[in-house]
C-alpha positions in Angstrom: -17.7 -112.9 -28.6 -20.9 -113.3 -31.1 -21.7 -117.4 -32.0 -21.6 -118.6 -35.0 -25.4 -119.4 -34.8 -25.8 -115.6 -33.9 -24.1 -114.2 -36.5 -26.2 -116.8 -39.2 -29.3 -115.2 -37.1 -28.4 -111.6 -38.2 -27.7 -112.9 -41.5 -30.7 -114.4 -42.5 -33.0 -111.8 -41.3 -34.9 -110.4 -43.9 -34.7 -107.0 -42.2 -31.0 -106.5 -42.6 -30.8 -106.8 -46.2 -32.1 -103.5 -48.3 -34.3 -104.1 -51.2 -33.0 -107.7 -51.1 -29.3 -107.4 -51.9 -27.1 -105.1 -49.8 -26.5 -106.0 -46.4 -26.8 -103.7 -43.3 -26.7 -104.9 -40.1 -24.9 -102.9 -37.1 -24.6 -105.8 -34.5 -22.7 -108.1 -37.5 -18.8 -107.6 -36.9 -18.1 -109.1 -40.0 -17.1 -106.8 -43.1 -17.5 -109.3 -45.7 -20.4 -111.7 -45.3 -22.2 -114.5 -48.0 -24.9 -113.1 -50.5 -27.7 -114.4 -49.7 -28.1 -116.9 -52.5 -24.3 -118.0 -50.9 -22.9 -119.6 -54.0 -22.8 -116.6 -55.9 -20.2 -115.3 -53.3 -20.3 -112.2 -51.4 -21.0 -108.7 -50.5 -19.8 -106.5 -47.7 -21.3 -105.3 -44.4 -22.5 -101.7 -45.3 -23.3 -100.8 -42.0 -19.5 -101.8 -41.0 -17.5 -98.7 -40.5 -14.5 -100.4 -42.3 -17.0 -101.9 -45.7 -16.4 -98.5 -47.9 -12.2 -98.8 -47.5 -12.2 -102.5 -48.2 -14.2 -101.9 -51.3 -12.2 -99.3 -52.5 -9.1 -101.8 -51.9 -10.7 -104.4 -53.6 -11.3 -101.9 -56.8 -7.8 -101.0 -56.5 -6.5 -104.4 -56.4 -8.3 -105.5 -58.9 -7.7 -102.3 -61.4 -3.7 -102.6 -60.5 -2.4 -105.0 -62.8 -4.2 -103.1 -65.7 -2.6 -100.0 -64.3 0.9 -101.3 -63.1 3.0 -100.6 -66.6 1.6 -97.0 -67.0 2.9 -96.1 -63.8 6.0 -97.8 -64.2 6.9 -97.5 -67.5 7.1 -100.6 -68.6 5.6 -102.8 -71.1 4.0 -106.1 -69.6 2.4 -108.8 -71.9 -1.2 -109.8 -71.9 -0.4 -113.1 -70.2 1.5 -111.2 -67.4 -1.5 -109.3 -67.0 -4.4 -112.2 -66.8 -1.8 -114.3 -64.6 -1.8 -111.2 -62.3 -5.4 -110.7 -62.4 -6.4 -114.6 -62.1 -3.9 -114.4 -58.7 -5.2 -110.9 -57.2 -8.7 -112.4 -57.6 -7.7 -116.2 -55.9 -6.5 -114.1 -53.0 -9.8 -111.9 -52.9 -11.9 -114.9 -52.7 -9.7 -116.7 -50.2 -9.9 -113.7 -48.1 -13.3 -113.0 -48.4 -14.1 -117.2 -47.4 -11.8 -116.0 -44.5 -13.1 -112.7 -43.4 -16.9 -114.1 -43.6 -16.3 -117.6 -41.5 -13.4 -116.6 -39.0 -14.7 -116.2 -35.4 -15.1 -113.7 -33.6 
């Protein structure tokens, strides 16, 4: 099990983010971690063997309530569709708060 002060180690060290934005760093377990300026939310974990499926179903999530009524035919209102994308991006954010501070 990797401490929390181990993990904020590996996250602050200059030498595991690339040109200053994307994170890579093989010993994190964590997919989703903080950006570096941490209010402006967060990135994933390139180096994580999992990061490239979560981001495709994060696009995918995100691009599905835009992409729901063609595929099933029916005709959903512009409210339906920014109550749905409001919601889908709540959860992302929860989830990413999650993935980034749960213990490991």
């Amino acid at each position: 099990m990797i401490t929390k002060e181990e993990l904020n180690r590996l996250w602050s060290d200059p030498a595991n983010w690339r040109r200053g934005v994307v994170y890579w760093c093989p010993e994190d377990p964590r997919i989703i971690v903080p950006k570096r300026a941490k209010w402006t939310g967060y990135t994933m974990n390139f180096s994580h063997r999992n990061a490239y499926w979560a981001l495709l179903a994060v696009v995918v999530a995100l691009l599905a309530p835009f992409f729901a009524p063609l595929v099933f035919e029916s005709p959903t209102g512009t409210t339906v569709l920014t109550v749905s994308f409001i919601l889908i991006v709540t959860v992302l954010i929860f989830l990413c708060r999650w993935e980034s501070t749960r213990e490991r």
